[in-house]
N, C-alpha and C positions, 0 to 999 in steps of 0.2 A: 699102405701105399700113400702119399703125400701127391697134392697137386701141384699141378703143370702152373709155374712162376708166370706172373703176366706181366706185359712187355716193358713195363714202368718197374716192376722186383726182378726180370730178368737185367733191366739195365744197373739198376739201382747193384746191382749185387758183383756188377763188373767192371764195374766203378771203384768199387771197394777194394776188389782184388785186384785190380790196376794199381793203384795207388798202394797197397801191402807190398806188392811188388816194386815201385818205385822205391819205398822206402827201405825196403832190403837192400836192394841192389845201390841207393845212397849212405846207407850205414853201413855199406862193403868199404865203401870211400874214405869212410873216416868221418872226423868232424868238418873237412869242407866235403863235402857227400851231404851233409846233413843241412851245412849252412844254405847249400844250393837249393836243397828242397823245401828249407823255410821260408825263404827268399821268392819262390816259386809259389810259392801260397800264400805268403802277406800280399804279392799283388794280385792275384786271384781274390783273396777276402775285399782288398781294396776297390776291384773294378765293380766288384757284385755288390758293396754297399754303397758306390757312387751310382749304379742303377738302383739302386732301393729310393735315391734320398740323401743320402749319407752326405754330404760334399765337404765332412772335416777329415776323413778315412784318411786322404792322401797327407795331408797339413800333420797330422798324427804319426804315419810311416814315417814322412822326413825329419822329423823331430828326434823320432827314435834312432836315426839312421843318422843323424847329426848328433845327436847324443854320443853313439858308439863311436865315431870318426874322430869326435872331441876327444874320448878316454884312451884310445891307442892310436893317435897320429903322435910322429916324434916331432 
């Protein structure tokens, strides 16, 4: 018999199957399905390491995001 999950491994664990779930249901999409969920999480990592400290996170996104916009705008 295993124990009863407490309320930080109950959250902790539907969380997880939240986000399996997003990611299904955005790989149903395609690769924009996928873009969108990455997209959704570079700024998620970016807010959470501007609360740590972080304050090059964003300078770094747009760089990357400037990079790509560079390589396929006509």
């Amino acid at each position: 018999m295993s124990k009863p999950m407490t309320r930080a491994e109950r959250r902790a664990y539907n969380q997880r199957r939240h986000a399996e779930q997003r990611q299904a249901r955005a790989a149903e999409r395609g690769p924009q399905g996928m873009a969108d969920l990455w997209w959704e999480r570079a700024r998620k990592i970016a807010r959470n390491r501007v609360e740590a400290g972080d304050e090059q996170v964003w300078a770094d996104l747009a760089l990357t995001l400037n990079n790509f916009c560079d390589r396929y705008s006509a």
